[in-house]
MIVOVO-437866 format. One line per 5 residues: number of its first residue (from 1); for each residue x, y, z of N, C-alpha, C. Coordinates in steps of 0.05 Angstrom, whole numbers. Each point is the difference from the previous one (the first is absolute). Layout:
! MIVOVO-437866
NUM> X:Y:Z:X:Y:Z:X:Y:Z; ...
This chain:
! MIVOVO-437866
1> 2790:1409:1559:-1:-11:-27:23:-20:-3; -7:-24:-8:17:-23:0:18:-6:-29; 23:0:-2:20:7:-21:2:-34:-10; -3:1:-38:3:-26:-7:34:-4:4; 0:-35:1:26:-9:-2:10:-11:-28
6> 12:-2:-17:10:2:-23:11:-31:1; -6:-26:2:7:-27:3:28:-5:-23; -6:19:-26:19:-15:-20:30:15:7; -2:19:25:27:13:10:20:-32:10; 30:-7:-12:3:-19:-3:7:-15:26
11> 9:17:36:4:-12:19:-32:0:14; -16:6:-11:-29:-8:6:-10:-28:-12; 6:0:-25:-6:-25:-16:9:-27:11; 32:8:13:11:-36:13:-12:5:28; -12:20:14:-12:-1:27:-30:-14:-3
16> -5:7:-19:-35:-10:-3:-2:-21:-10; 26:-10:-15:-11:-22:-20:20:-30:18; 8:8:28:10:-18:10:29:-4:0; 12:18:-16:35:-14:-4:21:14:18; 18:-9:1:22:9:19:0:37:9
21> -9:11:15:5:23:6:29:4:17; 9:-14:21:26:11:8:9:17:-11; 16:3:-30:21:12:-13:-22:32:-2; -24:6:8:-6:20:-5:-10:16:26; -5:-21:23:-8:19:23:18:-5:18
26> 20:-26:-8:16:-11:24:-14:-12:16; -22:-8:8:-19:-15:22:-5:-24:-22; -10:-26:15:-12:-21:-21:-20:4:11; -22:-22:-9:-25:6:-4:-14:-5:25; 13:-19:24:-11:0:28:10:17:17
31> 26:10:3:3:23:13:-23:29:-7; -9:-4:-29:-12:35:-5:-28:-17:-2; -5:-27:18:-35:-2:4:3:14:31; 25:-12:19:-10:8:26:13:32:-2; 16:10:-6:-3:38:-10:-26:6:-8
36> -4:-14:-13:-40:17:-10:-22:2:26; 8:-28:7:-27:-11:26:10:18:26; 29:5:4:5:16:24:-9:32:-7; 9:14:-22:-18:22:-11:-31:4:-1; -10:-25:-6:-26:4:5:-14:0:26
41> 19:-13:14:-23:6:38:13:29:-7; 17:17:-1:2:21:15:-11:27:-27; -1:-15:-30:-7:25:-10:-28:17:-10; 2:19:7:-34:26:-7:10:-11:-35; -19:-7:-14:-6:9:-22:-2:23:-11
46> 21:2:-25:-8:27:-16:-6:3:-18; -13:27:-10:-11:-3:-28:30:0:-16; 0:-19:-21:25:1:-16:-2:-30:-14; 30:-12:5:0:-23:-25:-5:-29:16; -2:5:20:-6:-29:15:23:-13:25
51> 0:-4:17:23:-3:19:14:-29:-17; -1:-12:-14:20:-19:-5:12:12:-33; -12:16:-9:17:19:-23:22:19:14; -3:18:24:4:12:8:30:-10:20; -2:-24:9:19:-18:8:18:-9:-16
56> -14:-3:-29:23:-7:-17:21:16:-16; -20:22:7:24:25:-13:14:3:25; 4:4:23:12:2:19:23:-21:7; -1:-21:-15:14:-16:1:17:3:-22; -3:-4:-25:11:8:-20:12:29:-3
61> -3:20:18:12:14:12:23:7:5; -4:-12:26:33:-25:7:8:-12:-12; -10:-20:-18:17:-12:-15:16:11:-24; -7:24:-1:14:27:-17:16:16:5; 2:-7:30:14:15:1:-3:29:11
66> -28:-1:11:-15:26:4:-1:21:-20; -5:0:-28:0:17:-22:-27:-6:-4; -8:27:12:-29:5:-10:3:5:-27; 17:15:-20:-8:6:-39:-6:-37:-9; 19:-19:11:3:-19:-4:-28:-21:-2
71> -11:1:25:-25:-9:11:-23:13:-15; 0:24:-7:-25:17:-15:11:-12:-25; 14:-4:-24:4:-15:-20:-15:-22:-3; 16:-21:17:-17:-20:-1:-29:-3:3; -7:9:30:-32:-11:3:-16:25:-25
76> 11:20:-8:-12:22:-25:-21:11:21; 15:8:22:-21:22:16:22:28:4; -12:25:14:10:26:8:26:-10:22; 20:9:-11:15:5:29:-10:9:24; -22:21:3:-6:4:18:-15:-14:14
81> -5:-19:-13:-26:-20:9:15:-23:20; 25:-3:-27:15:-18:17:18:1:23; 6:30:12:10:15:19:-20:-9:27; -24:14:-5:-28:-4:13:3:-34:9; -11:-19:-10:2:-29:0:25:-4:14
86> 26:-1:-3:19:-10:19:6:13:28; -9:24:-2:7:10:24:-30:-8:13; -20:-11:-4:-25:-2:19:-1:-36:-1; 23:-6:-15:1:-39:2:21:1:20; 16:20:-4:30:-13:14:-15:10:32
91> -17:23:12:-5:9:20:-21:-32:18; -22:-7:-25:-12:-26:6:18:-22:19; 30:-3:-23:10:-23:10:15:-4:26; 10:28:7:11:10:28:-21:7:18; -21:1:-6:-24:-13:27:-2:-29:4
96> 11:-12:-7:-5:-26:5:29:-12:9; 13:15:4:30:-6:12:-7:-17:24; -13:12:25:-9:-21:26:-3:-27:-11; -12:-5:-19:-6:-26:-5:13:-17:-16; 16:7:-4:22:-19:-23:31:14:18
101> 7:17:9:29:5:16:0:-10:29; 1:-14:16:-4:3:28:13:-20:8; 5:0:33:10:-13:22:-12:-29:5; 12:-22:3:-8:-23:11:-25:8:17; -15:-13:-14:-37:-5:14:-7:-13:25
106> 17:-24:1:-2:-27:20:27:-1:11; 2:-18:23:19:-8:7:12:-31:-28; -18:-2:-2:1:-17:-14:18:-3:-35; -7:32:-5:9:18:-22:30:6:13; -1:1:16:37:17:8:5:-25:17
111> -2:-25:-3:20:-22:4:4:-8:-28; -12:4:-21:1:-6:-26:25:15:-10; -6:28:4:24:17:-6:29:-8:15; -4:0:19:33:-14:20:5:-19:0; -19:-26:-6:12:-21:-18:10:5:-23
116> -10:16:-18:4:5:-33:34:10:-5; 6:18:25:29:19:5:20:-25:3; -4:-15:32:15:-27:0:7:-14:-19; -21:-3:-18:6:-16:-23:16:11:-19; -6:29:-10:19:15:-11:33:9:7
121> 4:-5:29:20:11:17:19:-29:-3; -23:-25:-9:23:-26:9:10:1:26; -26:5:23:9:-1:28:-9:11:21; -15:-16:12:-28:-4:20:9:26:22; 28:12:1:1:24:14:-4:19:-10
126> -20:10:-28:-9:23:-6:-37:-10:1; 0:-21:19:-28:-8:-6:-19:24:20; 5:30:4:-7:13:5:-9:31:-21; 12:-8:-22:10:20:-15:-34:-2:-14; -10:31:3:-28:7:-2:-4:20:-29
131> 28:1:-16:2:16:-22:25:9:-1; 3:10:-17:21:8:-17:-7:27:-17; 25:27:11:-14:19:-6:23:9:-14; -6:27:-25:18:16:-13:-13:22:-17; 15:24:-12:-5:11:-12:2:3:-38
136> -13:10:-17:-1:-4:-21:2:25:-12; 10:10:-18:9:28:-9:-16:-1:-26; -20:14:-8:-16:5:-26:3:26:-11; 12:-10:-22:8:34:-18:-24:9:-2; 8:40:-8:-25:12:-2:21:21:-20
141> -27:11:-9:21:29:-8:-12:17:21; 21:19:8:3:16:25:-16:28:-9; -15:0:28:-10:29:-8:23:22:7; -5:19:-14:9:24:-10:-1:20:32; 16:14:-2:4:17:14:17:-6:24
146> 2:14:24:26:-3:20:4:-34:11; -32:-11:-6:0:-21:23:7:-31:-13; 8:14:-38:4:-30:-18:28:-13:7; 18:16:26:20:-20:-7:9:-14:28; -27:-4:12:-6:-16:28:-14:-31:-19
151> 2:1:-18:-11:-32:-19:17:-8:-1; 24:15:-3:24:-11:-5:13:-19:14; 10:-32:-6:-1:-14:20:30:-4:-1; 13:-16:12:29:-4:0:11:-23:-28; -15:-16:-14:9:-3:-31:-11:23:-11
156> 0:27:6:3:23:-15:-27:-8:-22; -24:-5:1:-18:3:-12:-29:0:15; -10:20:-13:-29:5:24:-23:-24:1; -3:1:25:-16:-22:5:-21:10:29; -21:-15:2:-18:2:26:3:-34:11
161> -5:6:20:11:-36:22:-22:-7:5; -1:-25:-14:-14:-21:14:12:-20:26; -16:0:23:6:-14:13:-24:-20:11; 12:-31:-4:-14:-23:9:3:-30:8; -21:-3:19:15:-18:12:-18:-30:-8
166> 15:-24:-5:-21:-23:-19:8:-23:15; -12:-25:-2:-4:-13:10:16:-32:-15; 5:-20:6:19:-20:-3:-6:-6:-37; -22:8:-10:-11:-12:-27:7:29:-17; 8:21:16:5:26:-17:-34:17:-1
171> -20:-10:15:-19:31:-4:2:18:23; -9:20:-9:10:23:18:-21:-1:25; 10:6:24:-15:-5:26:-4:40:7; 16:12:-11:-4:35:7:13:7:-13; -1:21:-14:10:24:-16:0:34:8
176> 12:11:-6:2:26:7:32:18:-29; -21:15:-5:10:9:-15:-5:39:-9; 15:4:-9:-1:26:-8:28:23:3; 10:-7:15:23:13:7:31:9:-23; 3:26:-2:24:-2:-23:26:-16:10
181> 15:-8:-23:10:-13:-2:30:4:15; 5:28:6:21:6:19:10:-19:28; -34:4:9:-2:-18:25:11:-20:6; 8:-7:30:16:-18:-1:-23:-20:17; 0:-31:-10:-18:-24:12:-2:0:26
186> 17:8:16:-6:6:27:-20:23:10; 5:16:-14:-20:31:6:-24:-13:-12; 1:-10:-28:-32:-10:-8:-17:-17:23; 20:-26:9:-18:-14:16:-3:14:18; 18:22:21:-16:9:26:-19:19:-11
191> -11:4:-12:-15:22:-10:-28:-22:-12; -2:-22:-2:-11:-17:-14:-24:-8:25; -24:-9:-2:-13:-12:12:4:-33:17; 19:-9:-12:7:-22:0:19:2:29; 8:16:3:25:6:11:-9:0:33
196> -22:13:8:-11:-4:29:-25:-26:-1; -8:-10:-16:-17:-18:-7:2:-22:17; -22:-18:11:2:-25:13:18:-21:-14; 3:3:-22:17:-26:-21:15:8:1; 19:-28:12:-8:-23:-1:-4:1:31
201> -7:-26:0:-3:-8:33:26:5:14; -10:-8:26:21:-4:18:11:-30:-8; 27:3:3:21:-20:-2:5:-3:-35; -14:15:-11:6:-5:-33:21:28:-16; 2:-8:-11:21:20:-17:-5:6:-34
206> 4:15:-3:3:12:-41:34:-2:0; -3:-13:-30:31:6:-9:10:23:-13; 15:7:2:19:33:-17:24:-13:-19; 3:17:-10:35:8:-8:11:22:15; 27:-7:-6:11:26:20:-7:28:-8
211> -5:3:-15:-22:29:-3:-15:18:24; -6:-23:11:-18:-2:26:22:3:27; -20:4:20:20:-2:28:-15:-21:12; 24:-20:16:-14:-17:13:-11:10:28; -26:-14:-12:-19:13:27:-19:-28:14
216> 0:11:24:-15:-25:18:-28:15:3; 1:24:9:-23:20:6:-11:23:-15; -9:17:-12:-36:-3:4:-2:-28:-19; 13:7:-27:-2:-25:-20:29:-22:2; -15:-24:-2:22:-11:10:17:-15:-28
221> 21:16:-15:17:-13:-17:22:-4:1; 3:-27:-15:23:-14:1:16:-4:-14; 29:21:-9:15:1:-29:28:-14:-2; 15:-5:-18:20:-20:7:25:19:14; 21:-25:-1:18:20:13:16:19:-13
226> 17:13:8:13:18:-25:22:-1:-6; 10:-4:-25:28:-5:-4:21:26:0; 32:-18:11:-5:-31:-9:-9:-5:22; -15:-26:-5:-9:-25:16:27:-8:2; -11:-10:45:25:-10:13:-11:-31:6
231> 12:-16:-1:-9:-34:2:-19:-7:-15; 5:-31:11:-19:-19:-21:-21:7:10; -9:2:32:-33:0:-1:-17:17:-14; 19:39:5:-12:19:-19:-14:-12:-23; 27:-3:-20:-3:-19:-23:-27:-15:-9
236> 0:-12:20:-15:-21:-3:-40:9:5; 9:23:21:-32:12:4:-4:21:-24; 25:16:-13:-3:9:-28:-17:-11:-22; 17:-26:3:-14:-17:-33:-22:-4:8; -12:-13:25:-30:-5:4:-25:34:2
241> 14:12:16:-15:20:-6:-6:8:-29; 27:11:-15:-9:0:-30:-21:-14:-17; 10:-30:6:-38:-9:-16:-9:4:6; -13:7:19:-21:3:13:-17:33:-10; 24:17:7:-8:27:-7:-11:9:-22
246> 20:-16:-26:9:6:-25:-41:-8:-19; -15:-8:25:-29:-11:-11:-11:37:-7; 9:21:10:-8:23:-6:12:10:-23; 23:8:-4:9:-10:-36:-11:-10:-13; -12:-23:0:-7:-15:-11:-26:12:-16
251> -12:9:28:-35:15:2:6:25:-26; 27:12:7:-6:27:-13:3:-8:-32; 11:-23:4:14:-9:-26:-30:-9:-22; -11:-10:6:-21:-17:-4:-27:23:-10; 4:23:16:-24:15:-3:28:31:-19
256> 12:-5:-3:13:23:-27:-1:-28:-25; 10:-29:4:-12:-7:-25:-24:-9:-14; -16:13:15:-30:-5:-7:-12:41:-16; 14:13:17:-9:30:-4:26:10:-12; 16:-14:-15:36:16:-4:-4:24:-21
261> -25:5:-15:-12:30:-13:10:21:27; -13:-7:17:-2:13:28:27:0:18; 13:-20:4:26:3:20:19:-7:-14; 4:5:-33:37:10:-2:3:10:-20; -20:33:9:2:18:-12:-19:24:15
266> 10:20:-7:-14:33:15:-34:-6:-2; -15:0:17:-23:6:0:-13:18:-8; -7:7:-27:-19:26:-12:-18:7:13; -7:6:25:-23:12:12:21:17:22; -30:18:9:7:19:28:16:-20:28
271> 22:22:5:7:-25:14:-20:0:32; -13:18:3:-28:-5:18:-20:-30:-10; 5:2:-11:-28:-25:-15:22:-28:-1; 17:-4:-4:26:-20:6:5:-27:29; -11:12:22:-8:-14:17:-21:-14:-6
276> -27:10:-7:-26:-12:-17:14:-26:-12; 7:9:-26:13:-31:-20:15:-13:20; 16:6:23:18:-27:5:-20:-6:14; -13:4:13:-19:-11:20:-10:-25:-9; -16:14:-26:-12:-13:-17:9:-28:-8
281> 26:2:-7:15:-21:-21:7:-20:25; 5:9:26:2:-20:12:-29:-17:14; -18:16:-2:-31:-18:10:1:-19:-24; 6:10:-26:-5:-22:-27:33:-21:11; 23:3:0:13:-21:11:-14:-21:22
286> -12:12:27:-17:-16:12:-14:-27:-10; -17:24:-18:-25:-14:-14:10:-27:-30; 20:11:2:12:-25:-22:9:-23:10; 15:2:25:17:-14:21:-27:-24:4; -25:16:8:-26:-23:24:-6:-11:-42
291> 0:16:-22:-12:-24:-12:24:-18:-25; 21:2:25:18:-24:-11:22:16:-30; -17:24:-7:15:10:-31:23:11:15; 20:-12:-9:25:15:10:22:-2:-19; 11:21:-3:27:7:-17:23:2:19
296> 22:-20:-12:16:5:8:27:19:-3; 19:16:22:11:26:-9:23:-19:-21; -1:28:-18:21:-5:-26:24:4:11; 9:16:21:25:2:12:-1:-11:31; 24:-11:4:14:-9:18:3:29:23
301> -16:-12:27:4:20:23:34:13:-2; 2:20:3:18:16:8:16:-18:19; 28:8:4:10:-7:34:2:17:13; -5:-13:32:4:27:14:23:17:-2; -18:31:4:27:13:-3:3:12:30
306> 21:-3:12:9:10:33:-15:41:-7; -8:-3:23:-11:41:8:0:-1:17; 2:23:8:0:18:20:-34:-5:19; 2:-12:25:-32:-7:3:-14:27:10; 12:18:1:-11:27:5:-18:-5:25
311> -1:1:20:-18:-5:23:7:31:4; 7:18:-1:-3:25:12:-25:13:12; -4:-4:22:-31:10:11:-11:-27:7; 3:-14:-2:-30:-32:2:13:8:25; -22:0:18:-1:-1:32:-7:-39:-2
316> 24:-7:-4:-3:-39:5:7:-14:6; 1:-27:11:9:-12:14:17:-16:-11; 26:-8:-13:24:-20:-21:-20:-23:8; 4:-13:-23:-5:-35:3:27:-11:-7; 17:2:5:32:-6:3:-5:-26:14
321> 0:3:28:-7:-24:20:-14:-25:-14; -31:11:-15:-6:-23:-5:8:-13:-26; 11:17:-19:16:-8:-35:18:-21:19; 20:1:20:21:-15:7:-14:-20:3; -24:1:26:-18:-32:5:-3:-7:-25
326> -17:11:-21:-2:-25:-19:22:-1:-7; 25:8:-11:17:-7:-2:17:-25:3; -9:-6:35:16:-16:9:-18:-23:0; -21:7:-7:-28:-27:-6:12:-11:-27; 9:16:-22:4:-13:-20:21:-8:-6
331> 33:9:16:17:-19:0:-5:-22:26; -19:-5:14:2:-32:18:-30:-9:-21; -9:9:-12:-22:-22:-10:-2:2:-40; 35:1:-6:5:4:-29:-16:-18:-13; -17:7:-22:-10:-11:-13:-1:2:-32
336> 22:22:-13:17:-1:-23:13:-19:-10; 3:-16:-20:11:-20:-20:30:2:22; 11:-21:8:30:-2:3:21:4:-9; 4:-1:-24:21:13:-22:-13:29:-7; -12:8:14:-14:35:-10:22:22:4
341> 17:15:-17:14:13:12:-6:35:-2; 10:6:26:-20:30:5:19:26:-17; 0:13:-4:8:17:-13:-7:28:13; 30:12:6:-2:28:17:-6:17:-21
């Protein structure tokens, strides 16, 4: 039995009648045509309110902040209805992850990307650099009992980790997520799929922060040096690495100010169902990125902060040897402004 839709509900009224939706789903109106058309190859029809009603509460959702009392107000349906609807939209939109998250397609696609880094790096010796990877800490409220205070992350507020790795324009190339917030980015990535994976090629590299351990083998990343930084060349492969890296900041930055209901503040749901939404929010970052709608972050990337790279256990091989080669590629082939001065 097919449930009417109520048109004079008032974020229905500017969706139907043509006017600015952003401010109510966060998507504009070409990003949530190709969200609809990618839902439709993959979705069974149900009896209920229609898959593009059903999308829009799920969006507006998010854009709430995940408050289901909130969402049942507005559209004037059952909370339970609207429980039902986001958890069977948000499950929709994380089947379709393969097709909006993924790895360079072509060779053609990942010279695009290693040109895109060079250009970001200001310097044809990162023209190997195949991504740029980090982690992302998303509050939750902590479940209860012995195991709530493994959320607990080291800014002392609970969180589950996102970890992902994006490409020179900021969309995400892999994600992996779910892990409490205790964890340290080293244990996430060897534990990650990513981590024994063919990507990148041979002779290519991902960028880190020191968070990370530099590694040549199974995955091959490349993090700066650690202070203090000794000489100008360090220096100098510092600052270039940094732009370069700082394009994943950027990513996380871009997709909390599009969903900031969602990432800067506790997530009201189970924190089992919590991987679901980030999943989610980053296939819709994707999907905004290919149709051009992009917000830019309201805050300024963090600086790095020096850690501990925790390698304890990686059975791996240092990329020490090769951080120095480029290194010494980028002090004989400087291509930084001449009055540029480096800063330890």
């Amino acid at each position: 039995m097919y449930c009417r839709i109520n048109p004079t509900v008032p974020v229905l009224d500017r969706y139907f009648n043509g006017q600015d939706i952003k401010t109510d789903f966060r998507l504009g109106r070409e990003a949530l045509a190709v969200l609809l058309d990618l839902l439709g190859q993959e979705k069974v029809q149900h009896h209920g309110w229609g898959a593009t009603f059903e999308t829009l509460v799920f969006l507006f959702w998010l854009a709430s902040g995940t408050s289901y009392r909130v969402v049942s107000r507005v559209f004037g349906m059952p909370r339970s209805t609207v429980h039902r609807i986001v958890h069977r939209v948000t499950e929709e939109v994380v089947a379709i992850r393969n097709k909006v998250i993924h790895l360079p397609k072509t060779p053609e696609d990942l010279v695009a990307v290693t040109n895109g880094f060079a250009g970001l790096a200001r310097h044809r010796a990162f023209g190997k650099a195949a991504g740029a990877i980090d982690g992302c800490h998303v509050r939750i409220k902590p479940p209860s009992g012995p195991d709530g205070h493994c959320y607990r992350n080291g800014k002392l507020f609970s969180s589950i980790i996102l970890q992902a790795v994006c490409d020179h324009q900021g969309r995400f190339l892999d994600t992996y997520v779910g892990w409490p917030g205790s964890v340290h980015d080293s244990r996430v990535l060897r534990h990650s799929p990513l981590y024994r994976s063919l990507y990148p090629p041979p002779g290519h590299f991902i960028l880190a922060d020191g968070g990370y351990p530099c590694l040549q083998h199974p995955l091959p990343l490349i993090t700066p040096y650690k202070r203090p930084v000794r000489g100008v060349g360090a220096q100098r492969f510092n600052w270039h690495h940094s732009r370069a890296r700082s394009i994943i900041e950027r990513a996380f930055g871009m997709m909390k100010t599009r969903f900031r209901a969602i990432f800067l503040q506790a997530l009201e749901v189970h924190h089992t169902f919590v991987p679901h939404v980030i999943t989610a929010c980053a296939i819709l970052h994707n999907i905004c990125l290919g149709a051009d709608d992009i917000m830019a972050p309201e805050e300024e990337p963090e600086d790095d902060v020096e850690e501990d790279e925790g390698g304890d256990g990686l059975e791996a091989v240092s990329c020490a040897p090769w951080r120095d080669q480029l290194s010494a590629e980028v002090s004989a082939l400087e291509e930084a402004p001449p009055d540029h001065q480096y800063i330890q």
